[in-house]
N, C-alpha and C positions, 0 to 999 in steps of 0.2 A: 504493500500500500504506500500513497503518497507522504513526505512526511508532512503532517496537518499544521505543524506552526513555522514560518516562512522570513525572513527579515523582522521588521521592526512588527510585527501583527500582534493588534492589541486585545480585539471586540472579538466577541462572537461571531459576529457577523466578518469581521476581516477575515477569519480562520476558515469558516466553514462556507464562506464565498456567496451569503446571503443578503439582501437589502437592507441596511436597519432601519427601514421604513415597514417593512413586512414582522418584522419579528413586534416593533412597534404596535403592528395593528393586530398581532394577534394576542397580543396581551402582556408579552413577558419582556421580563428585564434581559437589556443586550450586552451582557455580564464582562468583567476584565477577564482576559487568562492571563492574566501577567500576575496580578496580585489578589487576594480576597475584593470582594466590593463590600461598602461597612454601611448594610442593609442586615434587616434579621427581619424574619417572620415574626410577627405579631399575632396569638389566637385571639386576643378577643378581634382582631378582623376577621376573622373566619368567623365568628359569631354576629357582628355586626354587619354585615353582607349576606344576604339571603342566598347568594349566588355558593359561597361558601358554608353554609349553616350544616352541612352532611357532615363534614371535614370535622368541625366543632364537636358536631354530636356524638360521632366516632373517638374524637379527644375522650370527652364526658365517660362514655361508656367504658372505655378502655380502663379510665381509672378508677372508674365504679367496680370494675373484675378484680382491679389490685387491691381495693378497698374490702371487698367479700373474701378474696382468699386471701388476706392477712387476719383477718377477725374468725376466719376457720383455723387456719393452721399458727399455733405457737412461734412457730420458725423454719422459714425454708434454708434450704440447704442449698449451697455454695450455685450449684449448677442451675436450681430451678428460679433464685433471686436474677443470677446474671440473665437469664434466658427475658425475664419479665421488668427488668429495673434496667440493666445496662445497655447502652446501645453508643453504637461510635458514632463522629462528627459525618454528619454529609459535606464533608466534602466537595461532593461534586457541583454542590448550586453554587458556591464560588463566592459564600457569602462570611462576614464577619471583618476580624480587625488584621489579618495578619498580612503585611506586605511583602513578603516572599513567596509567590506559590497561593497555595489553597492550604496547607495542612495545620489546624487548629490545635487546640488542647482539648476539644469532646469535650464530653458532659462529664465521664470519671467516674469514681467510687463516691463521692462527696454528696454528688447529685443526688444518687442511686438513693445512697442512706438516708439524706432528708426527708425525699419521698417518700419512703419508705415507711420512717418514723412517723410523718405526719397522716399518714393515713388514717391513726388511731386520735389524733386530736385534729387539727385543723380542716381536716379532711374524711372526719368519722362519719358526716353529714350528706356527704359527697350527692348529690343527683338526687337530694329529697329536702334543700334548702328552702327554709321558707320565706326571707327576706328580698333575696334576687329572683330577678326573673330566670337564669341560667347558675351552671357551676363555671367556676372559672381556676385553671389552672396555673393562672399568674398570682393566685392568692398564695401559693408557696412564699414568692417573692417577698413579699411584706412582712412574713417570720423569721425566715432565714437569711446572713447575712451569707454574700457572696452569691446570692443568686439572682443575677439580672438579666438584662436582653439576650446574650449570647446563650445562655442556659435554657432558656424558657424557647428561644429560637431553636438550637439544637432539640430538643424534645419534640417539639411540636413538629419538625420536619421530619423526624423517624417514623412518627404517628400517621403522615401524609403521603411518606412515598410512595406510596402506592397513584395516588394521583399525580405527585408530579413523575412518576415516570409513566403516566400513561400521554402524563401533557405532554412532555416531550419528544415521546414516540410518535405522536398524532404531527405535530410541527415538523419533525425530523423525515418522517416519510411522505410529507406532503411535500414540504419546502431544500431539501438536501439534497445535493448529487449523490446518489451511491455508495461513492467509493468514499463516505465519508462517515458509511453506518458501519456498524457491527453488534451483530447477536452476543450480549452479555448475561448473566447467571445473576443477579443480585439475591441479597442474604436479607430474609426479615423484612419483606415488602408487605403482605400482607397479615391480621391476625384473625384467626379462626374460635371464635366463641366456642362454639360448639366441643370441639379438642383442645382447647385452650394452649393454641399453639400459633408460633408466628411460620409461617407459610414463606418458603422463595418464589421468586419469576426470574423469567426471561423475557428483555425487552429489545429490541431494534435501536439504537441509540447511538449518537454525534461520537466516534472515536474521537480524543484527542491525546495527543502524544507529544509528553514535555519532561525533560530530565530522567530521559530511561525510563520514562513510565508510560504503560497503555491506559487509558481510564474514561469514563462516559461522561458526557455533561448532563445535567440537569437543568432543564430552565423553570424559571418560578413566576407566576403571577405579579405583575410589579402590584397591582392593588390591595396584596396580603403584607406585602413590607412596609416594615418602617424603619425610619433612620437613628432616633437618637435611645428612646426607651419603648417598652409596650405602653401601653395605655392605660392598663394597671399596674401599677407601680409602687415601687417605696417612697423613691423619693418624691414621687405625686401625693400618694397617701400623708407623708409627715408634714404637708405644705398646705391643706385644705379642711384644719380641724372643723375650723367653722363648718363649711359647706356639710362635712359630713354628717353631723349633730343635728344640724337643720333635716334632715334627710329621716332622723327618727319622728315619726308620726305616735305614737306610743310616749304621751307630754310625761308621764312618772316617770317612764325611762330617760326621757331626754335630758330631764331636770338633772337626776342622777348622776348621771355623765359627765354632764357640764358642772356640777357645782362639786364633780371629780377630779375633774380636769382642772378647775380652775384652783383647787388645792393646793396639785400639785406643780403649781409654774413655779417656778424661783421667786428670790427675790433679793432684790439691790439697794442701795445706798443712792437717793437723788442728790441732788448738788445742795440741799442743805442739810445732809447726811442723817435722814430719816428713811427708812424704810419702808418698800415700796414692790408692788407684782411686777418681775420682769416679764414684761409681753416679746420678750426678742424669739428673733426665729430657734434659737439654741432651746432656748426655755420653751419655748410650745410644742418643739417635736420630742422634748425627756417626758413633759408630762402627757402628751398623746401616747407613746407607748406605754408607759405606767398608765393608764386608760384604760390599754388595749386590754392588758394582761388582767387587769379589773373586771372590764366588760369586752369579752374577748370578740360580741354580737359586732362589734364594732366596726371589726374588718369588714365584715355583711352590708353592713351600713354603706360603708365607701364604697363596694363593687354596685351596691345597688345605686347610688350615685353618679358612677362611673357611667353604670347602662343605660341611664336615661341620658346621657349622651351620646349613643352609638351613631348617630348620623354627621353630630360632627367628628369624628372619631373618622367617619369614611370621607369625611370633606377636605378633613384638615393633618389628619394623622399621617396617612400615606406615602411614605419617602416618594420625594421627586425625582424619578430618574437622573435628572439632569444634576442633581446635588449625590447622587449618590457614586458615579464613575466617569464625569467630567465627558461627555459625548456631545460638544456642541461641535462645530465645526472646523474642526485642526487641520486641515489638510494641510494646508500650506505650514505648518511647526513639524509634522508627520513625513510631509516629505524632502524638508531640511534635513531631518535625519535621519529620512533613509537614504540618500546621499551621501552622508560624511561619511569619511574614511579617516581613522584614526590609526598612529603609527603605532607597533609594537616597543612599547619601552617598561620602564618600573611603571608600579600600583601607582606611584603618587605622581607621576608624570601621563601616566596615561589618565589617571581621574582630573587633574589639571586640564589638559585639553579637551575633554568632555564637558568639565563644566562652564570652562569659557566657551564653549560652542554652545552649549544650555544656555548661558548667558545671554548671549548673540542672540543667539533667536528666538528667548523667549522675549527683552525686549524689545524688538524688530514685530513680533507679534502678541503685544500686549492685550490687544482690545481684546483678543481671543481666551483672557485669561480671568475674564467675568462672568457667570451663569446668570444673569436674568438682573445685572445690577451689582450683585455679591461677587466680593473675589472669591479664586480660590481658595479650598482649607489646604493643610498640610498634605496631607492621606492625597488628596489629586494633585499636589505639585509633585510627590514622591513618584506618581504613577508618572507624569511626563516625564520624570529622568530614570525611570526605568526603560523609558525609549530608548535613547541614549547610550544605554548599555549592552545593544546588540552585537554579535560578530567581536569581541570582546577576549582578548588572549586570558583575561583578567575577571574572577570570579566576583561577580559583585553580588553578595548575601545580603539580605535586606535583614532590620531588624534584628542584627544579633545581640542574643543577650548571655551573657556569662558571668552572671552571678549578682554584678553591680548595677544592671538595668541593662535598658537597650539602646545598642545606637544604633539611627536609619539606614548604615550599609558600611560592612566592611569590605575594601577591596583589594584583594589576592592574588599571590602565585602563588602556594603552596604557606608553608608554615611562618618563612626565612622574610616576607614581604608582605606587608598588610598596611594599607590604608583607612583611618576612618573617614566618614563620610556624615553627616548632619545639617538637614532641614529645616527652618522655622522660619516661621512667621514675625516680621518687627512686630508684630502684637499680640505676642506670647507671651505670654505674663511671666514663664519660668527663662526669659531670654538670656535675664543678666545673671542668674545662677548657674546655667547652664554653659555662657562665656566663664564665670569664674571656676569652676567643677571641671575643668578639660583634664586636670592632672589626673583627677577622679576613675575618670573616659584608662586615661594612658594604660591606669593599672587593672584595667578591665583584661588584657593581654598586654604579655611581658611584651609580645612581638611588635602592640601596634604602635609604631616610634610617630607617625603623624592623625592629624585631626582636624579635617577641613569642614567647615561652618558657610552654608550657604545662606543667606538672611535675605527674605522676600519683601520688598514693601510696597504698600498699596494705596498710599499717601502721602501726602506733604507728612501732615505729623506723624507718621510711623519713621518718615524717613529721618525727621527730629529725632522721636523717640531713639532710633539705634544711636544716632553718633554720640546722644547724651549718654548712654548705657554703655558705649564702647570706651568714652571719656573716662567712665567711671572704673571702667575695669583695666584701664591702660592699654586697649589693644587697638590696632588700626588697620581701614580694608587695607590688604596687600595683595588680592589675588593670588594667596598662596594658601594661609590657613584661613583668611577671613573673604568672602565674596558677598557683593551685595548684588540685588537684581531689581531692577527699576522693572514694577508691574503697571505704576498708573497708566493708567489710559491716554493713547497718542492721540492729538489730532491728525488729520488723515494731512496728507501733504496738499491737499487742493483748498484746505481751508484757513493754510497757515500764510501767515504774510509777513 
């Protein structure tokens, strides 16, 4: 077979040779394969969309069966927990944080266990709730710490595959040349009530082949995704006490609650050092969860809340493609570089002349570096200089992290040679800790002896902002460790005098 990723090809639609105006119309997102796109499934969209309400109900059910065979059996054993609790990242929808690749961190054991646990309290109720209109599986979120979008995302998409690999097959055999499918085996597509068992298929699906690897895509619904959290949430929850209180119709409970709640705020010292209710945000989300754990109906309260908003939830919730993997119109920054031809030298010379040509023509095509008004965020400047790096004698790892965080790209020949490489925004808040912190970077690898800082701005005052920041840290552009990149917006040449 052909090999499916080609020069600089970034989209779906570059690789598998389709219109991104057809993949547009048929619903789904026209995904990177170059890095995750940092979109996740949201179910209460699947709940809030009629078109998706099966998908949900299927959620519901499924953990209505965890819910009954935890309250039969004491404890399962090693094999029948992992069969029913564990399940690995999908992968293939191309979706989340990670800028190298597709390959996540999964759901995990952590996940597993929570769920698990909570079946017997927060979830003992499961599909016979009497304050919501529905069960919602993002209620996990608001108990457990460390469980947000990515989590609740991965779940929900094990729960679904089975649809989106029928969506995909349907797209792929209408709209794909041939020699671009292949019959694959998948694990745990479907679950069988009846047997209580998860079922494989075999599906028709998009080969793609990147890093020694063969593997399927998946495309997703852009109208189930969202970009920054779900819709039920924690940190939505610890931000709308009021609202939710209001939502109790039941006035002895509400009183309760509230004259619970209002107990337990803090309290401060005013400016003539008398004591006083701190109303600060700190203070009202310690005494909402000392609330919760009070009156635990609570959580109930806010998802019933939440769902009397469902229509703005499909109006306004819905990642916008176009914020979510930077698909406005690049041709011309796209085919600057598929053009350049970069010489064979060291990591740090060859990433030098990379980013000066990234330079070059990202300001030469500015205007192209605004979605609808808004500049770019990090996450899609990172993906344009992942163009960049094609044809490349020189390993450029996105994201690596070895113990002491992560930097945006280390770049390599082997052990003896490594450059780093780092992103941001002049209006990063962590910008000046992040110039002072490089020694930090150094000792992340004994090997990486350099550390090159590309800084974006997108305004007069940002462009303030760095050189006061730069003043303060002692360091100045040199086009060596420090680059800056003029993103404002050019007047066109016919309007300038």
């Amino acid at each position: 077979m052909e090999e499916t990723q080609a020069g600089n090809q970034v989209y779906f639609s570059d690789i598998f040779e389709v219109e991104h105006s057809v993949i547009e119309e048929y619903g789904a997102l026209d995904i990177s394969l170059v890095c995750d796109n940092p979109a996740f499934v949201d179910p209460f969209l699947l709940f809030a969309n009629p078109k998706y309400k099966k998908l949900h109900n299927f959620v519901i059910e499924y953990l209505r069966f965890l819910r009954n065979l935890a309250t039969r059996e004491e404890k399962l054993n090693d094999g029948t927990f992992n069969h029913y609790y564990k399940f690995p990242e999908v992968k293939e929808v191309w979706l989340g944080y990670t800028v190298s690749g597709n390959a996540g961190l999964g759901l995990g054991k952590d996940f597993a266990t929570s769920l698990y646990g909570n079946l017997h309290k927060i979830f003992s109720k499961f599909g016979d709730e009497g304050i919501t209109e529905s069960s919602h599986l993002e209620k996990l979120c608001l108990v457990e710490d460390g469980i947000g979008v990515d989590k609740i995302s991965d779940f929900t998409l094990n729960l679904i595959k089975s649809y989106l690999l029928e969506y995909t097959q349907v797209f792929a055999q209408r709209y794909l040349n041939p020699k671009y499918l292949k019959e694959f085996s998948v694990r745990k597509v479907r679950f069988n009530f009846e047997k209580g068992l998860w079922e494989d298929g075999r599906y028709m699906l998009p080969l793609f082949e990147h890093d020694n690897k063969r593997e399927f895509i998946l495309l997703v619904p852009r109208e189930i995704l969202t970009k920054e959290e779900t819709w039920i949430s924690k940190n939505d929850f610890l931000q709308n006490d009021s609202a939710i209180f209001n939502t109790i119709l039941n006035e002895e409970l509400r009183e309760k609650v509230n004259k619970f709640f209002r107990t337990n705020l803090a309290t401060k010292l005013n400016k003539k050092k008398q004591p006083e209710t701190d109303y600060s945000p700190k203070s009202r989300k310690n005494a909402l969860l000392k609330t919760v754990w009070e009156y635990p109906e609570v959580l109930d309260y806010y998802i019933k809340y939440k769902e009397q908003g469902k229509k703005d939830a499909i109006k306004y919730h819905v990642a916008d493609p176009d914020f979510v993997n930077f698909f406005p119109d690049t041709e011309a920054i796209q085919t600057e570089f598929r053009n350049q031809n970069f010489g064979r030298i060291s990591s740090l010379n060859d990433c030098i002349a990379r980013i000066s040509f990234f330079k070059k023509t990202l300001e030469s095509n500015s205007n192209a570096l605004y979605i609808k008004g808004a500049p770019l965020k990090e996450k899609q400047l990172q993906l344009i200089f992942k163009m960049t790096t094609y044809n490349s004698l020189f390993d450029y790892n996105s994201e690596v992290n070895n113990g002491h965080g992560a930097i945006d790209f280390i770049v390599s020949y082997g052990s003896a040679d490594k450059t780093g490489l780092e992103l941001k925004l002049a209006s990063n808040t962590k910008l000046k800790p992040n110039l002072l912190n490089q020694g930090r970077v150094y000792e992340v690898d004994g090997n990486l002896k350099h550390v090159i800082k590309i800084i974006f701005y997108f305004s007069d005052e940002d462009l303030g902002r760095v050189h006061r920041i730069l003043d303060e840290v002692n360091k100045v552009v040199d086009n060596y460790e420090i680059f800056l990149v003029d993103c404002r917006k050019k007047k066109s040449a016919s309007n300038q005098r």
